[in-house]
C-alpha positions, 0 to 999 in steps of 0.5 A: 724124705718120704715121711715128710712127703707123707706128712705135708698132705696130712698137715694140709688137710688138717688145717682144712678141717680147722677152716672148715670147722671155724666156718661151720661154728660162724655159720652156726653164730651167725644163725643164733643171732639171727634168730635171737633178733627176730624174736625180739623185733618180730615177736615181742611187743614193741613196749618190750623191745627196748630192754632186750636190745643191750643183750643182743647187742653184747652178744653180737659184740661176742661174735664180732671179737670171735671173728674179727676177719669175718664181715657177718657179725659185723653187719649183724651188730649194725642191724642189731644197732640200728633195731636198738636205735629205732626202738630207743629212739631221741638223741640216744638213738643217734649215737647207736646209729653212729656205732652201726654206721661204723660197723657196717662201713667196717664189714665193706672193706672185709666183704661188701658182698656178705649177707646180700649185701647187707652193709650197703644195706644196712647204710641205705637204711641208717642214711635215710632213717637218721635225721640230718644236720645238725641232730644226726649224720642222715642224707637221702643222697647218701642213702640212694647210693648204698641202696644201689650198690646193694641192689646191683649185687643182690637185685633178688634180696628181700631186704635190699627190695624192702628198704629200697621199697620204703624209701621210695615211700619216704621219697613220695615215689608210689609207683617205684616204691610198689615195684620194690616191695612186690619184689621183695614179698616175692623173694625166694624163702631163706633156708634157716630164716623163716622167722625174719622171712615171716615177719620181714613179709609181713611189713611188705604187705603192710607197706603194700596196704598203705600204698593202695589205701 
């Protein structure tokens, strides 16, 4: 008895290390991607952009077979989707757009609050973005209501504040929509995501310069 006393501890804290190991590796994944995407939707030119998005989307696919219970690749696939679909553009964009749509209703059942909430979101963005019937699945109804559960659980995110900000615009809403992209250029920095911080900033005030010009 006392051996198998012994043992159950270190059986214990055995499988704690392989869940704290597979954590860290996601982690690590989910960095790679991040970065990945930046470099392409941030620092490439937008005439190259279109050629690199299959390999970031196969990519992120990867991690999302890797870790089927985990929400982050899931949402991570849908932005990579719907970059690819604002970049392809037509009725072939539509179609990437449903794929993101999917994957991000699919990371709300696991965890609607990973990422800062970037399922709701990434669903704003897509519902307000796309166009509506009979071309497309868009709804500016649908829209507001993702962006609200999102901001009701990350109301500091720069993302969330960005896009909220942008849809105001869309909206012809310009005070509300300065009121969001103030927020968001004053979000607190991402450890390890400076360069979507840098460039995400940088469509902020773009945004803020159109809006006082």
């Amino acid at each position: 008895m006392k051996i198998t006393r012994s043992l159950i501890p270190a059986a214990l804290l055995a499988a704690f290390a392989m869940q704290a190991a597979s954590a860290d590796d996601l982690a690590t994944s989910i960095g790679t991607i991040g970065h990945a995407w930046a470099k392409v939707y941030y620092q490439t030119p937008e005439a190259q952009q279109e050629a690199q998005f299959p390999a970031l989307v196969s990519q992120a696919d990867a991690i999302v077979k890797q870790y089927p219970q985990a929400a982050e690749p899931l949402i991570w696939e849908a932005i990579i989707l719907s970059s690819y679909a604002k970049v392809k553009g037509g009725l072939g964009a539509v179609d990437l757009a449903e794929k993101a749509r999917d994957l991000a209703i699919a990371a709300i059942k696991i965890d609607d609050k990973a990422l800062d909430a970037g399922a709701y979101t990434s669903l704003g963005v897509l519902y307000y973005k796309v166009p509506g019937w009979p071309l497309g699945f868009g709804s500016d109804k649908k829209a507001k209501e993702y962006l609200d559960k999102a901001i009701a659980i990350s109301p500091a995110a720069i993302d969330v504040n960005y896009f909220y900000g942008d849809f105001m615009i869309e909206q012809g809403d310009k005070k509300k929509a300065k009121i969001y992209l103030e927020k968001a250029l004053n979000a607190a920095p991402r450890p390890g995501r400076e360069d979507a911080d840098a460039g995400r900033k940088q469509e902020i005030q773009n945004e803020l310069a159109k809006l006082s010009s």
